[in-house]
C-alpha positions as CSV (number, residue, x, y, z in Angstrom):
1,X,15.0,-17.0,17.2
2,X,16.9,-13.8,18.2
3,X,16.7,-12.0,21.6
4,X,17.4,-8.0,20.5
5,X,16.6,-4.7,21.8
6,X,12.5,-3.3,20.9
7,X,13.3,-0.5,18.4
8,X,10.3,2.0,17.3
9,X,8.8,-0.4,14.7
10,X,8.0,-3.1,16.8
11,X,5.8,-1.2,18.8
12,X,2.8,-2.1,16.8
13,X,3.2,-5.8,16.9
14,X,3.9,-5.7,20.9
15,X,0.6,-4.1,21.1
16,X,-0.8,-6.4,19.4
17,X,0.3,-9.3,21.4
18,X,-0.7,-7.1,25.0
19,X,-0.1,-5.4,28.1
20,X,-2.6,-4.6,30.6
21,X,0.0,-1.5,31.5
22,X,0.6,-0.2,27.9
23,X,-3.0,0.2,26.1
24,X,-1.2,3.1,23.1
25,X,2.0,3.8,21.1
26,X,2.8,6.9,23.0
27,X,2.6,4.8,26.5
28,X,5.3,2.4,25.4
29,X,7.6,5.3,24.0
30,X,6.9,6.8,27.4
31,X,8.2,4.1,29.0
32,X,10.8,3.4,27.0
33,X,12.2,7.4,27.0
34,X,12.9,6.5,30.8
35,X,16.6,6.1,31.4
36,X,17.0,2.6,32.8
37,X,14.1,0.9,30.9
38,X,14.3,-1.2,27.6
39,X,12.6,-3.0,26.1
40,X,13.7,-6.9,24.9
41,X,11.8,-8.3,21.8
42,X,12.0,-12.0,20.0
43,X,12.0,-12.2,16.6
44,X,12.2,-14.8,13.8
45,X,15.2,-13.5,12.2
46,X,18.7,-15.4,11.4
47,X,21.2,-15.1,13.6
48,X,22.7,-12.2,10.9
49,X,19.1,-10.5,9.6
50,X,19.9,-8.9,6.4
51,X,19.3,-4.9,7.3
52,X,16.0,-3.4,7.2
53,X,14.6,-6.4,7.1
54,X,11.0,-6.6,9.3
55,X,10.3,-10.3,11.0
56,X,6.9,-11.1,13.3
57,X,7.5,-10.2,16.8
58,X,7.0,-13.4,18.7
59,X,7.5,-12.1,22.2
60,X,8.6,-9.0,24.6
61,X,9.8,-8.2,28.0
62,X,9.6,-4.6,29.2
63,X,12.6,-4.3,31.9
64,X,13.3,-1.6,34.6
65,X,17.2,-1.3,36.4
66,X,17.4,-0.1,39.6
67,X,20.6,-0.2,41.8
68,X,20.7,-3.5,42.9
69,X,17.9,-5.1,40.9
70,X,15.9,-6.0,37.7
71,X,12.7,-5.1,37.7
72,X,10.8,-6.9,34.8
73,X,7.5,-4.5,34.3
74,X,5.9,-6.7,31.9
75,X,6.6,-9.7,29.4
76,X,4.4,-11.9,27.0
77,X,4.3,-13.8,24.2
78,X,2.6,-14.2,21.3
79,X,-0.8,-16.5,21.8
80,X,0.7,-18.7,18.3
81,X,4.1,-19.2,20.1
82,X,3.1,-19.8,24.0
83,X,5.2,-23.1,25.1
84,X,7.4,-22.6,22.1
85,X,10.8,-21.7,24.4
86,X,10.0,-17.8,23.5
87,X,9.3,-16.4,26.9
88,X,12.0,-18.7,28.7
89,X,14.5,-17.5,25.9
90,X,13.9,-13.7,27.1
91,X,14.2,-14.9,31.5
92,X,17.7,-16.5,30.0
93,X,18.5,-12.9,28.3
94,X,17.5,-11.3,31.6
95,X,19.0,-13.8,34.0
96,X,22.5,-13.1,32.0
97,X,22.1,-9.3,33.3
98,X,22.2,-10.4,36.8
99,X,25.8,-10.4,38.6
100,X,27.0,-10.9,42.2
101,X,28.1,-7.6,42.5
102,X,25.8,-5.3,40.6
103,X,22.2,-6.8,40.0
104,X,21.9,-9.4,41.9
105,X,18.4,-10.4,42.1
106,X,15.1,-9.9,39.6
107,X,11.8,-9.5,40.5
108,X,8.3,-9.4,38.7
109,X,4.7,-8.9,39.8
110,X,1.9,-11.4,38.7
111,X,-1.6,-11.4,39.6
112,X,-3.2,-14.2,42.1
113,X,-5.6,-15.6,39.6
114,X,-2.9,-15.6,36.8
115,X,-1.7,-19.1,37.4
116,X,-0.2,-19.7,33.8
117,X,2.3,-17.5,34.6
118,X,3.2,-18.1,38.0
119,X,3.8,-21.5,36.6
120,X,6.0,-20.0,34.0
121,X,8.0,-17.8,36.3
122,X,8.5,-21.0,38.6
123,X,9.4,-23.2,35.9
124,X,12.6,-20.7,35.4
125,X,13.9,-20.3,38.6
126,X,11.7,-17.4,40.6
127,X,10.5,-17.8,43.7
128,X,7.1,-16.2,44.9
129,X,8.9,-14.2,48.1
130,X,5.9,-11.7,49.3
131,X,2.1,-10.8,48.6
132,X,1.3,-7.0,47.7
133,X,-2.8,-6.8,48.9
134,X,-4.3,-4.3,47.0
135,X,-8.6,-3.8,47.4
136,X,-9.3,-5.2,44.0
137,X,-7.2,-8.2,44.4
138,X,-3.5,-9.9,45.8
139,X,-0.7,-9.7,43.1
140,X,2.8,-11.9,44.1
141,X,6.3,-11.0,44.1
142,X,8.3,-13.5,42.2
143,X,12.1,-13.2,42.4
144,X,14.8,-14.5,40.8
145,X,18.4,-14.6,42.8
146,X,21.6,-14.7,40.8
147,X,23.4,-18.0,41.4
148,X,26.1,-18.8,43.9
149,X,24.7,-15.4,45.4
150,X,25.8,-17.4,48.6
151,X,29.3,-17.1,47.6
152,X,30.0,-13.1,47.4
153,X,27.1,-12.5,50.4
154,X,30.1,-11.8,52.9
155,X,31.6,-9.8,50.4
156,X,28.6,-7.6,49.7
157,X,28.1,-7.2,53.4
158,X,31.8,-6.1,54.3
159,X,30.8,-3.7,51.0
160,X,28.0,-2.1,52.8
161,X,29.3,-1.8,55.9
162,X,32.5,0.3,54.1
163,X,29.5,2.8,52.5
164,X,27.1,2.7,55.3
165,X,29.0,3.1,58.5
């Protein structure tokens, strides 16, 4: 299995496998077009995939960068490949992004009644940290912080004192 970035042609088969955000081609290439989105996508393919070559999409995370974070929008896997190692194998890709300095913490929102994936998320190191109420329902914030964050916290704070005094 190969974590890579989602390139035009996998559109159709992230579709397939689903997004409550994305219901269309042209919403995905909307998001995508967006300067700090990308999309991550797990294929089948060799660690060297012979060029042009098309393998199954097995999974997919959508992911936003802000300043100081990761947001991860969406991510899923194929229904044949749930509890395979696919959807851990793209929170390792993302959790590699994180850094003391730059990114230091991700975050994702999952719905109360979606306890598969809260389980999931927990299972790879987020946290739940707040609840967002909205009137058809309670979604939690799940966060991940980079390790040994403990470490560089006094130098991040002597940082923003520097910019924000």
């Amino acid at each position: 299995m190969l974590v890579r970035w989602m390139r035009r042609r996998d559109f159709p088969e992230v579709l397939k496998i689903g997004c409550k955000e994305i219901h269309h081609e042209d919403d995905l290439y909307d998001f995508m077009a967006k300067r700090y989105n990308i999309g991550l996508v797990v294929d089948q393919s060799p660690k060297i995939a012979e060029f042009g070559a098309n393998y199954p999409v097995l999974g997919y995370a959508l992911i936003q960068f802000g300043s100081s974070f990761i947001h991860v929008a969406s991510i899923a896997t194929h229904p044949d490949y749930q509890r395979t190692g696919v959807g851990s194998l793209l929170i390792k890709h993302i959790k590699d992004k994180l850094s003391p300095f730059k990114r230091y913490f991700a975050y994702t929102q999952v719905e109360e009644t979606n306890l598969k994936t809260q389980l999931f998320l927990k299972k790879n190191g987020f946290v739940a940290k707040a609840i967002l109420r909205y009137e058809n329902g309670e979604d939690y914030i799940m966060q991940y912080d980079c390790p040994n964050m403990h470490r560089f916290k006094h130098l991040l704070e002597t940082q923003n004192e520097k910019y924000f005094s």
